[in-house]
PQR file of N, CA, C, O and H, with PARSE charges and radii, in Angstrom:
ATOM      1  N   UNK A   1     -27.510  -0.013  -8.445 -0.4000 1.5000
ATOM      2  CA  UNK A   1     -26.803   0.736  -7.421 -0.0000 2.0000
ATOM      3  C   UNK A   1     -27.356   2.157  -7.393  0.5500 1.7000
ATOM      4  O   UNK A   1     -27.584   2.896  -8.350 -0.5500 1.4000
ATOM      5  N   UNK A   2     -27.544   2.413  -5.905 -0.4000 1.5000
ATOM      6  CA  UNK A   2     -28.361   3.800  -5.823 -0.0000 2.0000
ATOM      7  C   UNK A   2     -26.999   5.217  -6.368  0.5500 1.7000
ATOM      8  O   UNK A   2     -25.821   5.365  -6.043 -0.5500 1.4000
ATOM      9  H   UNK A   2     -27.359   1.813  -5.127  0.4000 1.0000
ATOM     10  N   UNK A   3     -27.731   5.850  -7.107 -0.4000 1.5000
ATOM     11  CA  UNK A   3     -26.374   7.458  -7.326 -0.0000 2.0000
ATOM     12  C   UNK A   3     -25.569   7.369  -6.629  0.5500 1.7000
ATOM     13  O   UNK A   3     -24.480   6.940  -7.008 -0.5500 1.4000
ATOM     14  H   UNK A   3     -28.688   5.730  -7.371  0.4000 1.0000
ATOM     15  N   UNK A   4     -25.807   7.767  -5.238 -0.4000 1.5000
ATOM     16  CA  UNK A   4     -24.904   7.945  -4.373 -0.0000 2.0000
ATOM     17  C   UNK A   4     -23.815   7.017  -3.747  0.5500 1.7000
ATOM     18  O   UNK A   4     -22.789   7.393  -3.181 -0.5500 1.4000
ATOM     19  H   UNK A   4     -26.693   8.115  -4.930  0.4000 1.0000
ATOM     20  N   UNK A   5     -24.157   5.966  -3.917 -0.4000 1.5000
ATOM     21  CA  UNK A   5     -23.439   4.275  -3.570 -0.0000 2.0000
ATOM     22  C   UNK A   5     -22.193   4.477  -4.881  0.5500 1.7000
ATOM     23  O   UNK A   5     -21.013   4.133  -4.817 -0.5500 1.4000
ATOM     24  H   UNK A   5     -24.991   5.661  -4.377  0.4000 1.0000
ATOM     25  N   UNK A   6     -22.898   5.135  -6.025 -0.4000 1.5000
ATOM     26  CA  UNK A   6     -21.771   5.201  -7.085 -0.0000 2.0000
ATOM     27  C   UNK A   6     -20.891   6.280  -7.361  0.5500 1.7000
ATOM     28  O   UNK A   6     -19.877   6.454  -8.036 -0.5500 1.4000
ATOM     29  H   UNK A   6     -23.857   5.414  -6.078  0.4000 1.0000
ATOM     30  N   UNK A   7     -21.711   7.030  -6.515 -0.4000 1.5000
ATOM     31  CA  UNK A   7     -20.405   8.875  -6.679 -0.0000 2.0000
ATOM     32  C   UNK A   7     -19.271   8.227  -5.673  0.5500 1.7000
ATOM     33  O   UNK A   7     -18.054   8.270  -5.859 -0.5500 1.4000
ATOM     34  H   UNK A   7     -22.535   6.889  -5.966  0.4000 1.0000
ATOM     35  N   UNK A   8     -19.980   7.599  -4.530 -0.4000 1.5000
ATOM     36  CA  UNK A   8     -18.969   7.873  -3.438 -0.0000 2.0000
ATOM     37  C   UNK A   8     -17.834   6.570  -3.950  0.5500 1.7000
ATOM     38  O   UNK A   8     -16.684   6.656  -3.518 -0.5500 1.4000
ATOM     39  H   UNK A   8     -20.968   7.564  -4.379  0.4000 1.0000
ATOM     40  N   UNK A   9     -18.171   5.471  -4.801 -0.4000 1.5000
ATOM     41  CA  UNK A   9     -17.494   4.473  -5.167 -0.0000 2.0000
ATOM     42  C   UNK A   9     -16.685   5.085  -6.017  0.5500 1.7000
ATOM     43  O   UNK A   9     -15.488   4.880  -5.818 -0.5500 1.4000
ATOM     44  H   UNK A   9     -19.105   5.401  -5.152  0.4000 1.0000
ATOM     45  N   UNK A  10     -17.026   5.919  -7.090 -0.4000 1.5000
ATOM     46  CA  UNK A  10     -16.207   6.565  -8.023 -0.0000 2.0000
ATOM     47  C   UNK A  10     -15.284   7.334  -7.303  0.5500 1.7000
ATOM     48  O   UNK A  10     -14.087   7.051  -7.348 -0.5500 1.4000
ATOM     49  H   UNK A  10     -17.999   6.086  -7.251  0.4000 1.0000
ATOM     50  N   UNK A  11     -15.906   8.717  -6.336 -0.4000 1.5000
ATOM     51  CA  UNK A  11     -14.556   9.124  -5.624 -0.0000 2.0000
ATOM     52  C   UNK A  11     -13.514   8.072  -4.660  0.5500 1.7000
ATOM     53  O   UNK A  11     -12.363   8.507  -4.617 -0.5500 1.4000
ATOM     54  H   UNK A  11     -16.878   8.947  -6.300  0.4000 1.0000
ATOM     55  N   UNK A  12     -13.695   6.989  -4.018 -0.4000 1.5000
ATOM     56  CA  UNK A  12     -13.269   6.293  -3.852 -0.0000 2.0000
ATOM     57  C   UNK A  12     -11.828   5.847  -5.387  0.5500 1.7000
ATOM     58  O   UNK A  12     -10.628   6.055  -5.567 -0.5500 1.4000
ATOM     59  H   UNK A  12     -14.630   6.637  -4.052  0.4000 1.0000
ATOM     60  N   UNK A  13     -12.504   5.446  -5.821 -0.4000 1.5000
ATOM     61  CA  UNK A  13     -11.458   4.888  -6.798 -0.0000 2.0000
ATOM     62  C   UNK A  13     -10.577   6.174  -7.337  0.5500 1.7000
ATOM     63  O   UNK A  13      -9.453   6.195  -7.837 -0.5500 1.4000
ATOM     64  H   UNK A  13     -13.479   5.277  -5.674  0.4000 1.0000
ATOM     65  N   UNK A  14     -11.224   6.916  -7.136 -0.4000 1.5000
ATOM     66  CA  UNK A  14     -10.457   8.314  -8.055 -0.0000 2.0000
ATOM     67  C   UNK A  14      -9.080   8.738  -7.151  0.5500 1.7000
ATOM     68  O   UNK A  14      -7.979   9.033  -7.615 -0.5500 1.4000
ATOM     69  H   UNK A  14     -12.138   6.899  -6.729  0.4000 1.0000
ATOM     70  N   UNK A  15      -9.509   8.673  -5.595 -0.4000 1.5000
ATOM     71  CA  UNK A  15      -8.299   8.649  -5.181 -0.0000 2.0000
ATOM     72  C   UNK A  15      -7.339   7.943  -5.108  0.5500 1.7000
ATOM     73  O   UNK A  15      -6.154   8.250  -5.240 -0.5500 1.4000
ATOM     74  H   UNK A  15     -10.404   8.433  -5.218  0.4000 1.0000
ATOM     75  N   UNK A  16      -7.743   7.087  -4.922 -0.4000 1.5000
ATOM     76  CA  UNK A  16      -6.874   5.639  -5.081 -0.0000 2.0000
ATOM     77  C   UNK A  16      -6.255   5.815  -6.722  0.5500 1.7000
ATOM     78  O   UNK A  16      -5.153   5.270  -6.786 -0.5500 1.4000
ATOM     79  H   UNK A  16      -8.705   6.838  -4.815  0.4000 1.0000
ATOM     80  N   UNK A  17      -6.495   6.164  -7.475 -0.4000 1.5000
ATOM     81  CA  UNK A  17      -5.666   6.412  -8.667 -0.0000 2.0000
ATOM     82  C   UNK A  17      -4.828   7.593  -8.578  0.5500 1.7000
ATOM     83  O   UNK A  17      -3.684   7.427  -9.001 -0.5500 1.4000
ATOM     84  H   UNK A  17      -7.390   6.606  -7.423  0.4000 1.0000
ATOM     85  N   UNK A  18      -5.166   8.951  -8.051 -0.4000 1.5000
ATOM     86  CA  UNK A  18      -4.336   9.955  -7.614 -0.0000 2.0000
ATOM     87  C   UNK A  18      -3.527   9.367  -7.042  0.5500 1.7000
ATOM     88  O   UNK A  18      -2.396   9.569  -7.482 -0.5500 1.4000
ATOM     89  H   UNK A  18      -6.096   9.086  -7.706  0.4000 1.0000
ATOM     90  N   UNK A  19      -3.607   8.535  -6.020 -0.4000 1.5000
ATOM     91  CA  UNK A  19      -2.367   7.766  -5.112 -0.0000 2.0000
ATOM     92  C   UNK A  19      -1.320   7.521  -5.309  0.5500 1.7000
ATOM     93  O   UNK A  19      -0.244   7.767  -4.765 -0.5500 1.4000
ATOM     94  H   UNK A  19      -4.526   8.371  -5.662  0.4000 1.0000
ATOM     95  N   UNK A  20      -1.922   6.557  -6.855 -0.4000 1.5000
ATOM     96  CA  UNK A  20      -1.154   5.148  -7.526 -0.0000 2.0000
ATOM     97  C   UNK A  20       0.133   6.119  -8.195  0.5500 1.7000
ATOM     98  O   UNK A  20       1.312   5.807  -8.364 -0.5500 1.4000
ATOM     99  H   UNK A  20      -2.797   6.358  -7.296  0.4000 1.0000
ATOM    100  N   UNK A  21      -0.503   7.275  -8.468 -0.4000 1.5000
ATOM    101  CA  UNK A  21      -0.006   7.856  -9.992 -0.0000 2.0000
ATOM    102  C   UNK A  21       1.014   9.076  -9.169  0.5500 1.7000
ATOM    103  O   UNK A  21       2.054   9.463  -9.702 -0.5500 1.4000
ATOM    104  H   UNK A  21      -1.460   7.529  -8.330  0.4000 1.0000
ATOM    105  N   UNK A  22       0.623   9.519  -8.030 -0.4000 1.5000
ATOM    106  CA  UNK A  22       1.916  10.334  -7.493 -0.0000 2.0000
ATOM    107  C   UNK A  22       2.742   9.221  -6.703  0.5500 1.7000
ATOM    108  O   UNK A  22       3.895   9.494  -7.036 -0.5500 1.4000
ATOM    109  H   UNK A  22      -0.222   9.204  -7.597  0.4000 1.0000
ATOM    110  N   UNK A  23       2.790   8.484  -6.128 -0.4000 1.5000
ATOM    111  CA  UNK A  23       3.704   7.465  -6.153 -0.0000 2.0000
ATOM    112  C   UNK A  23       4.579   7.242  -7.166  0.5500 1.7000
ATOM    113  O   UNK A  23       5.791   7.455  -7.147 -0.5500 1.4000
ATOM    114  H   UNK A  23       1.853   8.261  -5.857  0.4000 1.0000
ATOM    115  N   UNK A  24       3.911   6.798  -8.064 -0.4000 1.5000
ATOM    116  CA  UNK A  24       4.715   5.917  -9.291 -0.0000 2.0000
ATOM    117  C   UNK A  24       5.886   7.266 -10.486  0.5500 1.7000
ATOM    118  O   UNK A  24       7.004   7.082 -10.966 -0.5500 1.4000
ATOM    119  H   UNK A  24       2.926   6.625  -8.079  0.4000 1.0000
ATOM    120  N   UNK A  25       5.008   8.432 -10.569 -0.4000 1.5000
ATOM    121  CA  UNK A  25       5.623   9.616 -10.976 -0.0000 2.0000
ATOM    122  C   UNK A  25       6.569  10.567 -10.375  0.5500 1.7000
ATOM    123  O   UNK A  25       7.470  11.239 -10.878 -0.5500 1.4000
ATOM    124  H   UNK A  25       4.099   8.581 -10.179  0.4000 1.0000
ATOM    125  N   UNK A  26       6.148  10.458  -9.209 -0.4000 1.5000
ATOM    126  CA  UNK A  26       6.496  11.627  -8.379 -0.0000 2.0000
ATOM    127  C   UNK A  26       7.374  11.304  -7.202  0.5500 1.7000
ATOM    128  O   UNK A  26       8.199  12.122  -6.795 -0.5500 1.4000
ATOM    129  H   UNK A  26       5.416   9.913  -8.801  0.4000 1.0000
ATOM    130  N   UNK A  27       7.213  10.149  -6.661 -0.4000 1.5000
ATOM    131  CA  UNK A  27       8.484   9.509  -5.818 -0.0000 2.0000
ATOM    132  C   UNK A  27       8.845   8.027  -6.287  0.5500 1.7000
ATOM    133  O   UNK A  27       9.057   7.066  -5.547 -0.5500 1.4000
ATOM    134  H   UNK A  27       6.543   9.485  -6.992  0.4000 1.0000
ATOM    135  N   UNK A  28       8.867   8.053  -7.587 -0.4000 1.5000
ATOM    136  CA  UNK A  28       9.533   6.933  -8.796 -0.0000 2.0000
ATOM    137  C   UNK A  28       9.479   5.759  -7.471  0.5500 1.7000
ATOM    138  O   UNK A  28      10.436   5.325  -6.830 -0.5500 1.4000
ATOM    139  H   UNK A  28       8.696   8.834  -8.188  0.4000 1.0000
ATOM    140  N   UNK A  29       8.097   5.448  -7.332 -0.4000 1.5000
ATOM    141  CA  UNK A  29       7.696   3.975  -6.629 -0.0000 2.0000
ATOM    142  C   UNK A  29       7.874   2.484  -7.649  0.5500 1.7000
ATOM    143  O   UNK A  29       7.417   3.002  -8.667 -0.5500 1.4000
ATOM    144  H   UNK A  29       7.320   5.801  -7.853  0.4000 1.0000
ATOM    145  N   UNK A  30       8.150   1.276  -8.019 -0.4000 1.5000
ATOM    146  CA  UNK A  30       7.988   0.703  -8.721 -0.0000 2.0000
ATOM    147  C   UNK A  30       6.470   0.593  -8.892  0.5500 1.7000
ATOM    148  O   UNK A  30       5.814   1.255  -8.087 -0.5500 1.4000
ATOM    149  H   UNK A  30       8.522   0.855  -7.192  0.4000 1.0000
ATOM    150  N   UNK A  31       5.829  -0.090  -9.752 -0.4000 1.5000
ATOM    151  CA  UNK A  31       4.307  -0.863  -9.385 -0.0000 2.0000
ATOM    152  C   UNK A  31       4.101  -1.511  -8.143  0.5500 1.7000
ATOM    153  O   UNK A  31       3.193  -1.348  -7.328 -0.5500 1.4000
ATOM    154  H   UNK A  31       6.361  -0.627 -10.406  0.4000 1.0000
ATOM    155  N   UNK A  32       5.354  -2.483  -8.112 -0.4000 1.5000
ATOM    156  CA  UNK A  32       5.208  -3.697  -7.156 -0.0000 2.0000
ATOM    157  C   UNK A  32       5.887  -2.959  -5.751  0.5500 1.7000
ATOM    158  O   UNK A  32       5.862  -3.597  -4.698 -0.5500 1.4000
ATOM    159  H   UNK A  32       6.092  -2.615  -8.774  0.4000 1.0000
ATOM    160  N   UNK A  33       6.354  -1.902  -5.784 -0.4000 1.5000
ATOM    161  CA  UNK A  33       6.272  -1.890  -4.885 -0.0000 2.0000
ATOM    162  C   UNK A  33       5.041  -1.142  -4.171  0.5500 1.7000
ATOM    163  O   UNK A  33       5.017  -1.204  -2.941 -0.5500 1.4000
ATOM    164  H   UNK A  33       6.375  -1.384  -6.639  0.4000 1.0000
ATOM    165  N   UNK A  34       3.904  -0.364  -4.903 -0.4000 1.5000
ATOM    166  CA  UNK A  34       3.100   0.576  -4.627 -0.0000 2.0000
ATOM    167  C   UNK A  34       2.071  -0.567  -4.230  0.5500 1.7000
ATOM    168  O   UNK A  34       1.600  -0.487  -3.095 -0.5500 1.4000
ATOM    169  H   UNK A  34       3.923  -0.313  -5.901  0.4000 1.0000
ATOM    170  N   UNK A  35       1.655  -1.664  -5.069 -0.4000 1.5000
ATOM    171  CA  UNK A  35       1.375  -2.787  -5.268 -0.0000 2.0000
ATOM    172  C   UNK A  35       1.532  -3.090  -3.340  0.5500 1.7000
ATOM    173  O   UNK A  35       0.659  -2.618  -2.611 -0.5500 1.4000
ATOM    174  H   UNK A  35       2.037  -1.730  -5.990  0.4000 1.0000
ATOM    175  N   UNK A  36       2.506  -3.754  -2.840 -0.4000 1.5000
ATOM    176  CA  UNK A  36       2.850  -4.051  -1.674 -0.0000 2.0000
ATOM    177  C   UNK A  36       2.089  -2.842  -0.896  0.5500 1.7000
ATOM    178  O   UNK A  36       1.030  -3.144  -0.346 -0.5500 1.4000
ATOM    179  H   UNK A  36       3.215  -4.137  -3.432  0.4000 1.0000
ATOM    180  N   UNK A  37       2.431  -1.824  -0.827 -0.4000 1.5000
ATOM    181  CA  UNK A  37       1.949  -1.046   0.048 -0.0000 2.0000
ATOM    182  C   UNK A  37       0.590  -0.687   0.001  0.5500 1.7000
ATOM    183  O   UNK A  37       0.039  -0.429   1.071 -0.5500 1.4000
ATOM    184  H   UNK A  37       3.291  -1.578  -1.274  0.4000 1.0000
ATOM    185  N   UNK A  38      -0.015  -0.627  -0.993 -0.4000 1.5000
ATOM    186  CA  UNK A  38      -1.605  -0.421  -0.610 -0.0000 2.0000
ATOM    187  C   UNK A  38      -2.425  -1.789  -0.741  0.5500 1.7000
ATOM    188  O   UNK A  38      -3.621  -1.963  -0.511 -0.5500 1.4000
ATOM    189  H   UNK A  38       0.433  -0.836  -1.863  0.4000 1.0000
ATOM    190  N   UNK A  39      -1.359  -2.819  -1.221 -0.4000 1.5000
ATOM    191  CA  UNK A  39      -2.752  -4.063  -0.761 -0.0000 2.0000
ATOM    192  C   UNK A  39      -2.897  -4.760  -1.849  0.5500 1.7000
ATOM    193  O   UNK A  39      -3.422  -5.873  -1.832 -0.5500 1.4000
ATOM    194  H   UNK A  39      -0.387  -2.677  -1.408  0.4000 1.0000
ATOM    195  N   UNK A  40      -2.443  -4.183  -2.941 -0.4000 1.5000
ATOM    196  CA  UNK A  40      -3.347  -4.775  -4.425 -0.0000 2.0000
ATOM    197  C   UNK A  40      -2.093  -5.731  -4.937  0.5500 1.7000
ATOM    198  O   UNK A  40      -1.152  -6.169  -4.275 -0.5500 1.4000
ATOM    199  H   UNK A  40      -2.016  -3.279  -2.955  0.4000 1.0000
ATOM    200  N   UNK A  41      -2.412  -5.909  -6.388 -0.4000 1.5000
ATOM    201  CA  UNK A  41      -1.802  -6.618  -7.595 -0.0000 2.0000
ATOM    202  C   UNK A  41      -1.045  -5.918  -7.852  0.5500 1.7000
ATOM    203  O   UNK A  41      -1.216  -4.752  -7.497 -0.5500 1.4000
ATOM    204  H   UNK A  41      -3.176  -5.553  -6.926  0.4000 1.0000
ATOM    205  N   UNK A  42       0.204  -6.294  -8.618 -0.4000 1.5000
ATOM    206  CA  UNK A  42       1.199  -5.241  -9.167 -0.0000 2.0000
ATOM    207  C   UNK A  42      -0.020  -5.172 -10.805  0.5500 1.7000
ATOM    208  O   UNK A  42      -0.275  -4.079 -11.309 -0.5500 1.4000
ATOM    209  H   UNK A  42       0.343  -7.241  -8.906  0.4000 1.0000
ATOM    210  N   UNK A  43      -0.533  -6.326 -11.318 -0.4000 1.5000
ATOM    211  CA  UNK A  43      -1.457  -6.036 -12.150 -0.0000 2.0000
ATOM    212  C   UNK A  43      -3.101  -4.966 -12.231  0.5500 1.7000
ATOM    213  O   UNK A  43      -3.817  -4.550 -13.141 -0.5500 1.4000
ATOM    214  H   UNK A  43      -0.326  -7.214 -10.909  0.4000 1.0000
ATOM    215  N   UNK A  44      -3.101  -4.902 -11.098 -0.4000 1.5000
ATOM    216  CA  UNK A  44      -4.238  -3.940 -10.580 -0.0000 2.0000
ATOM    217  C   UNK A  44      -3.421  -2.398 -10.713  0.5500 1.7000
ATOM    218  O   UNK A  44      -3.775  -1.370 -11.292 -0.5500 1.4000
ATOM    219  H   UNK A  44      -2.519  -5.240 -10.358  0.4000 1.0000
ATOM    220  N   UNK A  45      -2.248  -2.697  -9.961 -0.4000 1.5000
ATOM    221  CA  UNK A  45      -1.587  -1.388 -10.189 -0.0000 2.0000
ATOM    222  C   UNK A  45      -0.867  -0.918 -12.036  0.5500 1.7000
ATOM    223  O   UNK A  45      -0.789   0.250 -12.416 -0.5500 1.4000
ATOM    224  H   UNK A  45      -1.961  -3.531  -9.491  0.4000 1.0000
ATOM    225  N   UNK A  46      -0.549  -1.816 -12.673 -0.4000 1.5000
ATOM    226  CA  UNK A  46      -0.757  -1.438 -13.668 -0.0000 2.0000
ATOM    227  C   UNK A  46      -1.929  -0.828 -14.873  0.5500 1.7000
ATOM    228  O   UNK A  46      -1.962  -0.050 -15.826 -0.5500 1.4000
ATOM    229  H   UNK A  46      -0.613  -2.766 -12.365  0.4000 1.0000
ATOM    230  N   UNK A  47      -2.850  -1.780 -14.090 -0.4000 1.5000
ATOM    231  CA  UNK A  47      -4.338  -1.109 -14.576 -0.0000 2.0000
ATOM    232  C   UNK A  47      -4.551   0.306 -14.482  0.5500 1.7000
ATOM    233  O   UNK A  47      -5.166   0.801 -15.426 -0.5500 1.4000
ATOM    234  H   UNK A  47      -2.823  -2.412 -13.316  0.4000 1.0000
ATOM    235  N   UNK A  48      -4.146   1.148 -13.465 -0.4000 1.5000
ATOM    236  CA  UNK A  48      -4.469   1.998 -13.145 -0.0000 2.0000
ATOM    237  C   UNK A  48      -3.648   2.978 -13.477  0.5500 1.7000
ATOM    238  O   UNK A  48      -4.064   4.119 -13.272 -0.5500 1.4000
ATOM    239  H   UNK A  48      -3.646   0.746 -12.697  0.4000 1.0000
ATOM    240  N   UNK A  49      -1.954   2.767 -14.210 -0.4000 1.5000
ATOM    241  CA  UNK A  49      -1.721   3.428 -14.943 -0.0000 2.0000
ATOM    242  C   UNK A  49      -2.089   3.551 -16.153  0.5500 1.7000
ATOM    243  O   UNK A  49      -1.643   4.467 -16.844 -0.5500 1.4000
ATOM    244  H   UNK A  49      -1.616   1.840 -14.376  0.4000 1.0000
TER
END
């Protein structure tokens, strides 16, 4: 994978964890329900805490 295919994949994911994590902290989201709303696993979303 070229650098750049991987910065922009990394910022990609990086927000998507900022997301997960003011959700789940900050407006006390369950997993499953953060889970429901962006698409994923409630296990994906645990990953990411």
């Amino acid at each position: 994978m070229k650098r750049a295919q991987k910065s922009a994949g990394d910022a990609t994911t990086q927000r998507r964890l900022v997301e997960v994590a003011h959700l789940y902290y900050d407006e006390n989201f369950s997993q499953q329900d953060i889970a429901d709303r962006l698409g994923f696993s409630r296990s994906s979303i645990a990953h990411y805490l």
